[in-house]
PQR file of N, CA, C, O and H, with PARSE charges and radii, in Angstrom:
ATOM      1  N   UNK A   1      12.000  70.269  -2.577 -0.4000 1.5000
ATOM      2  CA  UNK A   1      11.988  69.103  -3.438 -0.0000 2.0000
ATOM      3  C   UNK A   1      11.860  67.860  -2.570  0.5500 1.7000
ATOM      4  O   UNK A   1      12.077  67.722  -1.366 -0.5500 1.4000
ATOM      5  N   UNK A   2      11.548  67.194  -3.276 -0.4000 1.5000
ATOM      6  CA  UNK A   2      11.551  65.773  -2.421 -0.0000 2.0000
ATOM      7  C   UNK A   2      11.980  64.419  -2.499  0.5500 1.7000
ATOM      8  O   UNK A   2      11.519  63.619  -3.313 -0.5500 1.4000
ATOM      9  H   UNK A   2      11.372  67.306  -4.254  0.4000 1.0000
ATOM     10  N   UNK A   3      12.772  64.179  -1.743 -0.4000 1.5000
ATOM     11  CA  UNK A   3      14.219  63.094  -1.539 -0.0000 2.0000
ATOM     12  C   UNK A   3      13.534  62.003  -2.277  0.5500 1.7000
ATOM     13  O   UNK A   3      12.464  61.650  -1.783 -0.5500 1.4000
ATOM     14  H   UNK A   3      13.146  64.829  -1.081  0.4000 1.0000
ATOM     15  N   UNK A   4      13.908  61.419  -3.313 -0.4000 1.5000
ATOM     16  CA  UNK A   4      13.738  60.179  -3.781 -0.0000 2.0000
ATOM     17  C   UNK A   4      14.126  58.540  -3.461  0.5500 1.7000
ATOM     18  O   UNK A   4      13.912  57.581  -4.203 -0.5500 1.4000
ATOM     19  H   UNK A   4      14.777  61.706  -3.714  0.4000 1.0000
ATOM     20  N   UNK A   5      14.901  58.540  -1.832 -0.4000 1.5000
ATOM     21  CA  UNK A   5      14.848  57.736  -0.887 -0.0000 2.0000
ATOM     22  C   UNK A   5      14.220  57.213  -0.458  0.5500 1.7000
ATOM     23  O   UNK A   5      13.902  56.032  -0.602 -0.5500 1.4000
ATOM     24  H   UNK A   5      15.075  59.318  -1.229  0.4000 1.0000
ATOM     25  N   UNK A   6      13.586  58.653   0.754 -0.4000 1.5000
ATOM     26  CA  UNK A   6      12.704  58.398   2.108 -0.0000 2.0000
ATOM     27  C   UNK A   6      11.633  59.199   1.809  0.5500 1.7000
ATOM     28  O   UNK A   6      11.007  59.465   2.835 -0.5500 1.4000
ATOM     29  H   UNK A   6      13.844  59.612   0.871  0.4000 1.0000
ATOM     30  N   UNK A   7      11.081  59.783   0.639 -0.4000 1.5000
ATOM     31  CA  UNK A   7      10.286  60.782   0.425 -0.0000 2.0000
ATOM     32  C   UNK A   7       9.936  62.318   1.515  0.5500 1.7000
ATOM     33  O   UNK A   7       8.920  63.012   1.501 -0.5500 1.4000
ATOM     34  H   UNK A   7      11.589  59.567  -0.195  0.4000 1.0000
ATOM     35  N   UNK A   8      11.095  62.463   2.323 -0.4000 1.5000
ATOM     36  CA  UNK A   8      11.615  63.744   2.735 -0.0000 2.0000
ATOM     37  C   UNK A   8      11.117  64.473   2.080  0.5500 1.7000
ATOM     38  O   UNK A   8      10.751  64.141   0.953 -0.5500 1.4000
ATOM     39  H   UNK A   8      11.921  61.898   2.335  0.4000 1.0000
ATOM     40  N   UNK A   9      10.874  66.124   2.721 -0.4000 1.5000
ATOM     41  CA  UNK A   9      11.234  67.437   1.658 -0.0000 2.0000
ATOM     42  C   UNK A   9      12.674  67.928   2.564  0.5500 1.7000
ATOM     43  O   UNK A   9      13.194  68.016   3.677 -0.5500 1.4000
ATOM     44  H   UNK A   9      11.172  66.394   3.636  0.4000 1.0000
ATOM     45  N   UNK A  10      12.852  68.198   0.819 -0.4000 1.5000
ATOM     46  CA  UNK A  10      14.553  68.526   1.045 -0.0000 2.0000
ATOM     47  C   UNK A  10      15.071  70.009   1.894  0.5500 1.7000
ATOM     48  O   UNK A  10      14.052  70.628   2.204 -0.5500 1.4000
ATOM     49  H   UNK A  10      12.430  68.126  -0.084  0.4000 1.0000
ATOM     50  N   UNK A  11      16.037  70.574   2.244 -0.4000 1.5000
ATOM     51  CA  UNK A  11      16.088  72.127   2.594 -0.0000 2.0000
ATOM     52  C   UNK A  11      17.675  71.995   2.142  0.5500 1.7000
ATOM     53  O   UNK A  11      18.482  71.066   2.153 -0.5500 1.4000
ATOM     54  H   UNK A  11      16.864  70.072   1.992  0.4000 1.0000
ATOM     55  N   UNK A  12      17.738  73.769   1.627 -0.4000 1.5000
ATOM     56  CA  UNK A  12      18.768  74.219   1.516 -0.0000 2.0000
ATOM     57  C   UNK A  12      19.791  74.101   2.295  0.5500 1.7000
ATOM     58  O   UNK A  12      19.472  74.405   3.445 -0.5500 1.4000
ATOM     59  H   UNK A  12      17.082  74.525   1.618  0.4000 1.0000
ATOM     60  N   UNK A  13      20.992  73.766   2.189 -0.4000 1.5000
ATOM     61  CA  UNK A  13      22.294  73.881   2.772 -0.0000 2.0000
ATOM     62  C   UNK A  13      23.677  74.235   2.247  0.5500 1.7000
ATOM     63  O   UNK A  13      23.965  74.144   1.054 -0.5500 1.4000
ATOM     64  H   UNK A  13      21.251  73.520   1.256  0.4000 1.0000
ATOM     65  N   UNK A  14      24.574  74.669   3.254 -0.4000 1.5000
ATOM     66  CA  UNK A  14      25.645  74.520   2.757 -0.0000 2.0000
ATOM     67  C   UNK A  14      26.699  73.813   3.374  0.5500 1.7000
ATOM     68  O   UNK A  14      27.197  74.064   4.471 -0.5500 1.4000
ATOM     69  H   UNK A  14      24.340  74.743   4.223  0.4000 1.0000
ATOM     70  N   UNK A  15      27.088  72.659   2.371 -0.4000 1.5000
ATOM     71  CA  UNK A  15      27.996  71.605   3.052 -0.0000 2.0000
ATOM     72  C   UNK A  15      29.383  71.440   2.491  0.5500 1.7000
ATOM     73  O   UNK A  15      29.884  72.280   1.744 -0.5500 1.4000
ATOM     74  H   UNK A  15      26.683  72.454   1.479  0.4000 1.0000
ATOM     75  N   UNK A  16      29.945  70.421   2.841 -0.4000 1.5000
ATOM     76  CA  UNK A  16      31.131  70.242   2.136 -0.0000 2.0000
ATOM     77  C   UNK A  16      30.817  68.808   1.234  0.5500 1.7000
ATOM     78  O   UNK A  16      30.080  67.896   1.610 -0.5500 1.4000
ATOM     79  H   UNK A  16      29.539  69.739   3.449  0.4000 1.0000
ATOM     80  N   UNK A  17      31.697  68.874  -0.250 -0.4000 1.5000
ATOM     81  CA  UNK A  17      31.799  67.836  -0.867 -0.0000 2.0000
ATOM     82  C   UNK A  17      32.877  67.409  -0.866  0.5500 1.7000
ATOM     83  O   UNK A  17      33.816  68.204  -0.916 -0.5500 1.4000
ATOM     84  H   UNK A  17      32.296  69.615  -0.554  0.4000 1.0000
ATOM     85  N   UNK A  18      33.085  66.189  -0.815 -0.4000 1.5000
ATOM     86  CA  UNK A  18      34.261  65.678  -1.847 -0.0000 2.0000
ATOM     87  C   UNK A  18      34.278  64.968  -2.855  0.5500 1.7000
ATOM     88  O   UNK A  18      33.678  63.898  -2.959 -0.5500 1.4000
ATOM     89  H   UNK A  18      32.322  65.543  -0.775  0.4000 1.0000
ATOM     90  N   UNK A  19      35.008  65.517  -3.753 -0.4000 1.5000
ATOM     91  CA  UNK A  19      35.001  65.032  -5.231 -0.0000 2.0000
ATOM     92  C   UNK A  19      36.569  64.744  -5.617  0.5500 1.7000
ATOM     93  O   UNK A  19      37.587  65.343  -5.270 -0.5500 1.4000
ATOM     94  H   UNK A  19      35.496  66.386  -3.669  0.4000 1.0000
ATOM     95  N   UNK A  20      36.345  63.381  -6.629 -0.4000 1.5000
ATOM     96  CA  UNK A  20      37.435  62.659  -6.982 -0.0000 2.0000
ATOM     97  C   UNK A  20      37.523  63.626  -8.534  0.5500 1.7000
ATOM     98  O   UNK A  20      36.611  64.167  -9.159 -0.5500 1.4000
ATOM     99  H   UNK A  20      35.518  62.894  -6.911  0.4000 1.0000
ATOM    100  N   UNK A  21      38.924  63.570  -8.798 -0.4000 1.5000
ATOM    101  CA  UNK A  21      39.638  63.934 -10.600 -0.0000 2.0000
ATOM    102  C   UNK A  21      40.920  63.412 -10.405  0.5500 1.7000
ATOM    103  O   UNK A  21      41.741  63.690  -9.531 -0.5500 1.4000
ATOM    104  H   UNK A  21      39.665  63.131  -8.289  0.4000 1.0000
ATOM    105  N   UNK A  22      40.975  62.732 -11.199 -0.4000 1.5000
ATOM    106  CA  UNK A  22      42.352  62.151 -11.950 -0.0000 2.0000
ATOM    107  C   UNK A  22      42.599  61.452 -10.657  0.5500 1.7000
ATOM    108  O   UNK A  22      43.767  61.834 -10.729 -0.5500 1.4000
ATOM    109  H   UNK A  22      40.308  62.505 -11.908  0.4000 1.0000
ATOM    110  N   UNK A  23      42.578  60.795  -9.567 -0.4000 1.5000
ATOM    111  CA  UNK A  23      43.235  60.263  -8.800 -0.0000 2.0000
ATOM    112  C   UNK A  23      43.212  61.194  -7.422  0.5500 1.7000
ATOM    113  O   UNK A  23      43.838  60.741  -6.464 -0.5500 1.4000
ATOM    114  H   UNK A  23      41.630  60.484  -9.509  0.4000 1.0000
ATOM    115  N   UNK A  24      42.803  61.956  -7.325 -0.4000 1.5000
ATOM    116  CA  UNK A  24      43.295  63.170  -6.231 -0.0000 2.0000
ATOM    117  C   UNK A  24      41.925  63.576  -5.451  0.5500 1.7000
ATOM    118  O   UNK A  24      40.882  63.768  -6.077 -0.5500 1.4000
ATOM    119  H   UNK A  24      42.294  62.324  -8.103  0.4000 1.0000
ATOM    120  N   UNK A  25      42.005  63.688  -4.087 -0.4000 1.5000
ATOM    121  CA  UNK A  25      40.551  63.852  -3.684 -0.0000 2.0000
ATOM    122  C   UNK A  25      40.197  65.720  -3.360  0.5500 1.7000
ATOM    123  O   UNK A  25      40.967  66.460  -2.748 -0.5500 1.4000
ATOM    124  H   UNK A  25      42.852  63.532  -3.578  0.4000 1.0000
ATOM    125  N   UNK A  26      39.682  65.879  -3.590 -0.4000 1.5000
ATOM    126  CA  UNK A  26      39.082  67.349  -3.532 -0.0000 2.0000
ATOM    127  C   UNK A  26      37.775  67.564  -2.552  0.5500 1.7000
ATOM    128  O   UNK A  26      36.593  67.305  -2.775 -0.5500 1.4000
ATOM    129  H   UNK A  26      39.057  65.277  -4.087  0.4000 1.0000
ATOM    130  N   UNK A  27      38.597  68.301  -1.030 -0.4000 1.5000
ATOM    131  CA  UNK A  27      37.168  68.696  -0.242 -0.0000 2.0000
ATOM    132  C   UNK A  27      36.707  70.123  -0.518  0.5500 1.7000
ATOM    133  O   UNK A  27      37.387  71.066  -0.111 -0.5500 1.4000
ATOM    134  H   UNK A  27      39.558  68.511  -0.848  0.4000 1.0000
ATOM    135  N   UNK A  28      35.710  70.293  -1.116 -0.4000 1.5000
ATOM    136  CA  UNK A  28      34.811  71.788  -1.337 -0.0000 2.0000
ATOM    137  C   UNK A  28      34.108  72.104  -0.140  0.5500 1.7000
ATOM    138  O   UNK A  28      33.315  71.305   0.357 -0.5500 1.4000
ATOM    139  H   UNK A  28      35.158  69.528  -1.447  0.4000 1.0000
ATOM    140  N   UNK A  29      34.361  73.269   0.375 -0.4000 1.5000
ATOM    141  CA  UNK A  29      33.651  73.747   1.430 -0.0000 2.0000
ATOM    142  C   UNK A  29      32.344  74.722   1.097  0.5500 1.7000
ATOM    143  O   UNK A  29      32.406  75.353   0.042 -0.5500 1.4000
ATOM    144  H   UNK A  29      35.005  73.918  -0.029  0.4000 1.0000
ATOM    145  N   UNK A  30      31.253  74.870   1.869 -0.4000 1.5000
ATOM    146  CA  UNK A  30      30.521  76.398   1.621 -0.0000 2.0000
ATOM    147  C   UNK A  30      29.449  75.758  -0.165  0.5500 1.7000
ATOM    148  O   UNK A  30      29.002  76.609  -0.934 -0.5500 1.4000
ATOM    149  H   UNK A  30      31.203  74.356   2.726  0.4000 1.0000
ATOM    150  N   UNK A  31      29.306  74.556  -0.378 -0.4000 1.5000
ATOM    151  CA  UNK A  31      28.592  73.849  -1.490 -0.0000 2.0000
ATOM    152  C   UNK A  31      27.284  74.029  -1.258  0.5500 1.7000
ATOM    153  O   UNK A  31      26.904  73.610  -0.165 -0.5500 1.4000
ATOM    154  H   UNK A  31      29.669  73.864   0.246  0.4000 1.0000
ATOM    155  N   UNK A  32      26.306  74.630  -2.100 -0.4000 1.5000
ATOM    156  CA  UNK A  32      24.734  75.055  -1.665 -0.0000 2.0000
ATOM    157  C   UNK A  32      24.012  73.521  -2.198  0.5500 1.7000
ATOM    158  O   UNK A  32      23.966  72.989  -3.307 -0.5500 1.4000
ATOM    159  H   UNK A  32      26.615  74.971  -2.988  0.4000 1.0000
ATOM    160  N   UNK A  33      23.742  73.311  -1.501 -0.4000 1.5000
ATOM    161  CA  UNK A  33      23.118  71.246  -1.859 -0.0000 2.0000
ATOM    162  C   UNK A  33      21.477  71.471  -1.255  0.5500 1.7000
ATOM    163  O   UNK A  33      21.113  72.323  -0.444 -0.5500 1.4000
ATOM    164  H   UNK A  33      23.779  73.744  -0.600  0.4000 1.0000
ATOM    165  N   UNK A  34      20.980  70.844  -1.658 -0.4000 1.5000
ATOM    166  CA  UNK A  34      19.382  70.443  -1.277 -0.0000 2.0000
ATOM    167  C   UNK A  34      19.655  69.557  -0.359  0.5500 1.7000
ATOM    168  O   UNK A  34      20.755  69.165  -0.747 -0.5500 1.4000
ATOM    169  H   UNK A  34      21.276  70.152  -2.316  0.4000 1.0000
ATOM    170  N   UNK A  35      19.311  68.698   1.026 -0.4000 1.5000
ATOM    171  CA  UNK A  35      19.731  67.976   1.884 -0.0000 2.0000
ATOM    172  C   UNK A  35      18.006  67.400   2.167  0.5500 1.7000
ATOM    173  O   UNK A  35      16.934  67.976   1.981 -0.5500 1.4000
ATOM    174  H   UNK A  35      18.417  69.016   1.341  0.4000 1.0000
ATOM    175  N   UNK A  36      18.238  66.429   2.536 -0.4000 1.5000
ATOM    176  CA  UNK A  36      16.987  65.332   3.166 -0.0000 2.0000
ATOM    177  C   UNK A  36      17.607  65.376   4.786  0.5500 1.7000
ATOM    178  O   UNK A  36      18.635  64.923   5.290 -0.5500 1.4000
ATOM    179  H   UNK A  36      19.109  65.962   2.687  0.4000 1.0000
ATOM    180  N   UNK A  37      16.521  66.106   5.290 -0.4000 1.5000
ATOM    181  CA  UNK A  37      16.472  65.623   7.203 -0.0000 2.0000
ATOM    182  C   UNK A  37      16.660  64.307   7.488  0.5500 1.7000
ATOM    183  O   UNK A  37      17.401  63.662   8.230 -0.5500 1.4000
ATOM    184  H   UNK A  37      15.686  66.475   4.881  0.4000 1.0000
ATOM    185  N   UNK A  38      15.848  64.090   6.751 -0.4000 1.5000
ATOM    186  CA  UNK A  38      15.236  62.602   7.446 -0.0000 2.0000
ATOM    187  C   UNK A  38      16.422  61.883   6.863  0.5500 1.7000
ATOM    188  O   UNK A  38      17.102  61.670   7.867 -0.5500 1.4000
ATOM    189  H   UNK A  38      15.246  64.614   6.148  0.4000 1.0000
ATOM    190  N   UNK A  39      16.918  61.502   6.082 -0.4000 1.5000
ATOM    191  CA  UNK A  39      17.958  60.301   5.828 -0.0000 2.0000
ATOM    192  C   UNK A  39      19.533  60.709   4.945  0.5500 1.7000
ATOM    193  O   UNK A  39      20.390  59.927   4.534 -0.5500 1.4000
ATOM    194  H   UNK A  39      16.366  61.675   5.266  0.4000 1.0000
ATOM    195  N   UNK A  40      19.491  62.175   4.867 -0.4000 1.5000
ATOM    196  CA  UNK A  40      21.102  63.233   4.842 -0.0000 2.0000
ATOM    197  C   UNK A  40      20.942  62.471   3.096  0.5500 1.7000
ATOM    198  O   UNK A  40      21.914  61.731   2.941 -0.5500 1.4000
ATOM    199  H   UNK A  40      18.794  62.810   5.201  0.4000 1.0000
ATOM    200  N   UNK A  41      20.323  62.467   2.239 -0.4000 1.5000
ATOM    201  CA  UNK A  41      20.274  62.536   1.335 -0.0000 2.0000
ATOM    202  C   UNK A  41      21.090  63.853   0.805  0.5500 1.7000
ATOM    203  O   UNK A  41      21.136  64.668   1.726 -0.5500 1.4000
ATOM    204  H   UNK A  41      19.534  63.068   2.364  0.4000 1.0000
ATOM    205  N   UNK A  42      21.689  64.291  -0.263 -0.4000 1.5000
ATOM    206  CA  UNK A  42      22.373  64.923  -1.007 -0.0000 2.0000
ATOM    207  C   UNK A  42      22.181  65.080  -2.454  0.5500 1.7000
ATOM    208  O   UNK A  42      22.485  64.237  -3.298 -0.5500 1.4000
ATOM    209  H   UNK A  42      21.651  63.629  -1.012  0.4000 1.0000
ATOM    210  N   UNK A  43      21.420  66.722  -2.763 -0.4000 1.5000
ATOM    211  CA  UNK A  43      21.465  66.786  -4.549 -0.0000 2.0000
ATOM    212  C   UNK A  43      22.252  68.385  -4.566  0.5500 1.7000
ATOM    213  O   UNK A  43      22.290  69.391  -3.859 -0.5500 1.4000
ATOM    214  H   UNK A  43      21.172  67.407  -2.077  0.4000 1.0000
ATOM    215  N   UNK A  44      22.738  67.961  -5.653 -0.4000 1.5000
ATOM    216  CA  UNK A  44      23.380  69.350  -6.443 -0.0000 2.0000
ATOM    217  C   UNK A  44      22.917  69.477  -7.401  0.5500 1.7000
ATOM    218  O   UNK A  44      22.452  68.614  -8.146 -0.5500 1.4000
ATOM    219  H   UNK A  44      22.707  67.143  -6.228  0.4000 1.0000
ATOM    220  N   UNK A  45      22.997  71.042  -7.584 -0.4000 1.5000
ATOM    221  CA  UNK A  45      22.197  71.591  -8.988 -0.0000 2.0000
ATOM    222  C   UNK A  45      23.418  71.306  -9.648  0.5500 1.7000
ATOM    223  O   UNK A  45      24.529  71.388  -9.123 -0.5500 1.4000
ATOM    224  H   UNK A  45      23.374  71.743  -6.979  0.4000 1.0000
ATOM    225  N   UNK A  46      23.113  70.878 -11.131 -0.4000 1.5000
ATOM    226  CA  UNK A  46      24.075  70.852 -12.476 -0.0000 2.0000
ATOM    227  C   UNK A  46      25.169  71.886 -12.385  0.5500 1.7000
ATOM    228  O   UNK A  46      26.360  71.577 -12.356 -0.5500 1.4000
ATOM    229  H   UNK A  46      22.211  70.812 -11.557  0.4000 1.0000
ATOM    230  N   UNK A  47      24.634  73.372 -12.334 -0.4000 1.5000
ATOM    231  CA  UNK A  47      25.512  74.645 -12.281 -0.0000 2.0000
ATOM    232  C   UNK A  47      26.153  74.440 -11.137  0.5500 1.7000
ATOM    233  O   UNK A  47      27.302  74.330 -11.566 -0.5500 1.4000
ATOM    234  H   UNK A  47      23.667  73.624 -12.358  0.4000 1.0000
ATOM    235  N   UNK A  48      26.236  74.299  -9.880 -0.4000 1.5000
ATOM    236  CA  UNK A  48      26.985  74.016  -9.214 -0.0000 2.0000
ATOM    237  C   UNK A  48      28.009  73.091  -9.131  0.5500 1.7000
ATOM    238  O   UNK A  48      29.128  73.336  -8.680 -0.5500 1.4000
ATOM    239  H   UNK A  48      25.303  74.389  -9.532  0.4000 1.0000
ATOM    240  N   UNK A  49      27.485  71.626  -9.729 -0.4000 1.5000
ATOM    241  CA  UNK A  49      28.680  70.564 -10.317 -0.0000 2.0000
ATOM    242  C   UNK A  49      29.912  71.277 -11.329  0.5500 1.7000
ATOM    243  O   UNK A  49      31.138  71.181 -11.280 -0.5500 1.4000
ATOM    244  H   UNK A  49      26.576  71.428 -10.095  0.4000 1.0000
ATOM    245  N   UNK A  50      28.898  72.112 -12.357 -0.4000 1.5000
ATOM    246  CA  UNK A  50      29.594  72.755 -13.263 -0.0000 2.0000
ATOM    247  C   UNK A  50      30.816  73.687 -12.823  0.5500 1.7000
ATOM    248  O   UNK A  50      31.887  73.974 -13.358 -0.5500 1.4000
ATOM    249  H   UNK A  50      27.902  72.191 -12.397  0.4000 1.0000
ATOM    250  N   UNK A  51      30.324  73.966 -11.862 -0.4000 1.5000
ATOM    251  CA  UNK A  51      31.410  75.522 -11.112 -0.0000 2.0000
ATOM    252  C   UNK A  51      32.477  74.620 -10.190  0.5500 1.7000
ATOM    253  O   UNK A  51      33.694  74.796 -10.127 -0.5500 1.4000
ATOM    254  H   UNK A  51      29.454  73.733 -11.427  0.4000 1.0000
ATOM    255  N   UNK A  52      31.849  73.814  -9.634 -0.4000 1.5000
ATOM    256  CA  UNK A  52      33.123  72.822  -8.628 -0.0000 2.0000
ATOM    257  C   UNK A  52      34.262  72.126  -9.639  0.5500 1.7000
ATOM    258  O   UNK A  52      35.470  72.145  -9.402 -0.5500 1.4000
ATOM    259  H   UNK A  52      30.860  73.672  -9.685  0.4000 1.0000
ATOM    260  N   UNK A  53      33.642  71.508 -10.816 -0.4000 1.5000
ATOM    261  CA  UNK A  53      34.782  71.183 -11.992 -0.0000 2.0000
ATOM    262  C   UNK A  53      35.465  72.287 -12.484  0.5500 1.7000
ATOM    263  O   UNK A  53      36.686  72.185 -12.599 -0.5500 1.4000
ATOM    264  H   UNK A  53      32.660  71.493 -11.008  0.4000 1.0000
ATOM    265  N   UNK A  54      34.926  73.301 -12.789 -0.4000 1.5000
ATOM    266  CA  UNK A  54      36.223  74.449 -13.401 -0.0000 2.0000
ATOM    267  C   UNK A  54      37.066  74.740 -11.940  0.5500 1.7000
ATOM    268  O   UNK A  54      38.185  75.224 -11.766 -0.5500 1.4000
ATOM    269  H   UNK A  54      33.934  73.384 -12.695  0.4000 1.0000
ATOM    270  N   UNK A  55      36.338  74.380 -11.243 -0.4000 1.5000
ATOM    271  CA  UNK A  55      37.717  75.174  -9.878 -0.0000 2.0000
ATOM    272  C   UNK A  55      38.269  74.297 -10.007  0.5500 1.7000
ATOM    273  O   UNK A  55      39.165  74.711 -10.743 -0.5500 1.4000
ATOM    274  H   UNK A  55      35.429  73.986 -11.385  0.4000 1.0000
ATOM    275  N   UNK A  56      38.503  73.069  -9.818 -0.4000 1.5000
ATOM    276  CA  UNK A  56      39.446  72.300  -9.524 -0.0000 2.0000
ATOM    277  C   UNK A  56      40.260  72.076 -11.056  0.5500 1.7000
ATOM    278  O   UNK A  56      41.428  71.705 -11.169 -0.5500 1.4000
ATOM    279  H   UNK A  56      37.776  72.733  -9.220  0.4000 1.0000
ATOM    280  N   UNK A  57      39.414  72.372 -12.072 -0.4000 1.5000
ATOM    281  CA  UNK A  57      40.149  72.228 -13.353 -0.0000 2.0000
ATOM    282  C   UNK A  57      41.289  72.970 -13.357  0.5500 1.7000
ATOM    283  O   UNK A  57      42.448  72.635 -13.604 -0.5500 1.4000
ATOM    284  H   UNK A  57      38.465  72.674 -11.981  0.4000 1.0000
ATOM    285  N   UNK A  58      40.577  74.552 -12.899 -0.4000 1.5000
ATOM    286  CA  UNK A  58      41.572  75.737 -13.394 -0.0000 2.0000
ATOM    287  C   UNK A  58      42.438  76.061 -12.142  0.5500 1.7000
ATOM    288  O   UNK A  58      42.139  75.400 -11.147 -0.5500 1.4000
ATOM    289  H   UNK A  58      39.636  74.824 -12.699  0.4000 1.0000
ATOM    290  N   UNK A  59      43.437  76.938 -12.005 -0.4000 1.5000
ATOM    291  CA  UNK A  59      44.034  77.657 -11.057 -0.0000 2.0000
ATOM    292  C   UNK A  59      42.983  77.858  -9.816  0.5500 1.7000
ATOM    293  O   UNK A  59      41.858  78.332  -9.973 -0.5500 1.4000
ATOM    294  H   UNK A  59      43.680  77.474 -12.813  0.4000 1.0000
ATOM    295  N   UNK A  60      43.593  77.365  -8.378 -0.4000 1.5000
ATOM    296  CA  UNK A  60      42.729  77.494  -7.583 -0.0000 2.0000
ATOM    297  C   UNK A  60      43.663  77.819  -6.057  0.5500 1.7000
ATOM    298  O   UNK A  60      44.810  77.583  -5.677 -0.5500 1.4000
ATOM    299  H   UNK A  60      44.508  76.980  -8.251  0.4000 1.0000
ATOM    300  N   UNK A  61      42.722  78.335  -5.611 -0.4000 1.5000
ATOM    301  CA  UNK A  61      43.829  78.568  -4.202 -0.0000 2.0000
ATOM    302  C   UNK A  61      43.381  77.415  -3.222  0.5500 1.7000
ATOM    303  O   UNK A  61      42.185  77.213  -3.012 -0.5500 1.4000
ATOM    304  H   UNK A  61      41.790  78.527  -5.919  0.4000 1.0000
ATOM    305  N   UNK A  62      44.337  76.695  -2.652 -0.4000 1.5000
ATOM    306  CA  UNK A  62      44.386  75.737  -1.974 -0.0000 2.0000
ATOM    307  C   UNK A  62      44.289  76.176   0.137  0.5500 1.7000
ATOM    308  O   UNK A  62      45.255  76.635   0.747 -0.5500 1.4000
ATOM    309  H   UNK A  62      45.308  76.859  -2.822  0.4000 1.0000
ATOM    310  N   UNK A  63      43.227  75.934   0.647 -0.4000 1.5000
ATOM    311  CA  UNK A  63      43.454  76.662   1.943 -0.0000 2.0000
ATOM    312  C   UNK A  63      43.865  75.668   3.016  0.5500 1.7000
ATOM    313  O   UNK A  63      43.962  76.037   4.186 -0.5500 1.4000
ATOM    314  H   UNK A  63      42.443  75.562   0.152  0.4000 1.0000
ATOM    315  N   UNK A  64      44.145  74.227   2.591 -0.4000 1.5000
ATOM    316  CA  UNK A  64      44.451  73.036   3.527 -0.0000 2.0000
ATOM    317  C   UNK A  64      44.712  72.117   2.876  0.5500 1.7000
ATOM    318  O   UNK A  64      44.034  71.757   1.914 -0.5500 1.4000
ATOM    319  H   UNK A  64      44.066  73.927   1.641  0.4000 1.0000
ATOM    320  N   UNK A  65      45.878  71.490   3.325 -0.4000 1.5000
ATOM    321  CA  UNK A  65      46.378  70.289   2.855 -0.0000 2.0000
ATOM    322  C   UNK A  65      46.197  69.193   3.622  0.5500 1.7000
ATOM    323  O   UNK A  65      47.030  69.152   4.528 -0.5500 1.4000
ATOM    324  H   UNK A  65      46.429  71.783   4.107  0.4000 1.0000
ATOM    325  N   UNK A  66      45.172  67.971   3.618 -0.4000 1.5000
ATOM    326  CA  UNK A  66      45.267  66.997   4.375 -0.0000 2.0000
ATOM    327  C   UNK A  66      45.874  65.951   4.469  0.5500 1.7000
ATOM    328  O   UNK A  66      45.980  65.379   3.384 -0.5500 1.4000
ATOM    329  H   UNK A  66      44.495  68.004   2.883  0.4000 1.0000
ATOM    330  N   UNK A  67      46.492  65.257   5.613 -0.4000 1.5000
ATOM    331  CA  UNK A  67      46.623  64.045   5.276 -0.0000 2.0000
ATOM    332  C   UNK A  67      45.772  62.474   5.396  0.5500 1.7000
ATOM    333  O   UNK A  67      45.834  62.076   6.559 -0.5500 1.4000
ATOM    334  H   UNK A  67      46.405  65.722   6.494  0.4000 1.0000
ATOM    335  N   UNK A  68      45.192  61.742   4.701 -0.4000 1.5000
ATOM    336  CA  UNK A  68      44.139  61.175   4.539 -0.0000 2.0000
ATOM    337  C   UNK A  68      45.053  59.377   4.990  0.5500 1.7000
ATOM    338  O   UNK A  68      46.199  59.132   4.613 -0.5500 1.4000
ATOM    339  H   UNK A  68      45.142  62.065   3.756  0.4000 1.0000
ATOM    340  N   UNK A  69      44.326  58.540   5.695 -0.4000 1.5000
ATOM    341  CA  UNK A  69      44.925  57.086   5.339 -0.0000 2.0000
ATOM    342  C   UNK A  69      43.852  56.400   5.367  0.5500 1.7000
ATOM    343  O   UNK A  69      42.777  56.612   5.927 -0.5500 1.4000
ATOM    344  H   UNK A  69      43.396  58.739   6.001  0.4000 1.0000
ATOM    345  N   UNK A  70      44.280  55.411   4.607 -0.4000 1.5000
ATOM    346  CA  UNK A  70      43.448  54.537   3.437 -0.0000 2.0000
ATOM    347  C   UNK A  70      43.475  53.393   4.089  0.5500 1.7000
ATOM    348  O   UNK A  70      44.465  53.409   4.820 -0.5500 1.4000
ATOM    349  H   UNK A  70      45.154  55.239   4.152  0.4000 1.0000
ATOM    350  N   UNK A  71      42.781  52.227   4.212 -0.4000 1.5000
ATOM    351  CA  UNK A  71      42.536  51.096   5.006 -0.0000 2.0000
ATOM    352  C   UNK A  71      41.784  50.379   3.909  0.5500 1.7000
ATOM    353  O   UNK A  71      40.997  50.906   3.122 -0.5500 1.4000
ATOM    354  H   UNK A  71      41.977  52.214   3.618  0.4000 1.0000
ATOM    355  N   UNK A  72      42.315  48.444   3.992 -0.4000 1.5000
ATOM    356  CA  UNK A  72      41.838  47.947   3.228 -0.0000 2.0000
ATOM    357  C   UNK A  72      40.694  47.164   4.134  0.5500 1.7000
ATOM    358  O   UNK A  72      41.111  47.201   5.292 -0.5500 1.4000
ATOM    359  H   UNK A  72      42.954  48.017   4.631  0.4000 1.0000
ATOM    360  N   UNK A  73      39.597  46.564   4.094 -0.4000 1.5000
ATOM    361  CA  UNK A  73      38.660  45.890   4.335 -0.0000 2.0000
ATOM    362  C   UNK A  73      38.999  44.434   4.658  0.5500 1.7000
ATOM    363  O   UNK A  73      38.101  43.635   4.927 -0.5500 1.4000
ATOM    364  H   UNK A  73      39.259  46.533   3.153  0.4000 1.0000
TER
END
């Protein structure tokens, strides 16, 4: 496919996301994303958004707890 940025063609990967719910940050590891070389562009298929929301919706096993700090500008 091709990056709607830098007009890249995209390649398969698997990366990590993080995604926000309710306040709480969520890193997904092992995420199959389309990626742009040229400028690290990032797409997810729908079904995959779809599957990252029920995990974090439903019962999930947790393999790391981070601690994150926040800095104001």
């Amino acid at each position: 496919m091709k990056c709607t940025y830098c007009d890249g063609e995209t390649i398969t990967k698997r990366v990590r996301k993080q995604q926000w719910l309710n306040g709480k940050l969520y890193i997904i590891e092992n995420v199959k994303a389309e990626v742009c070389p040229e400028c690290g562009e990032r797409y997810y298929h729908a079904a995959v958004l779809d599957t990252i929301d029920s995990m974090i919706a439903g019962d999930h096993t947790v393999k790391e707890v981070l601690a994150v700090e926040v800095l104001t500008a």
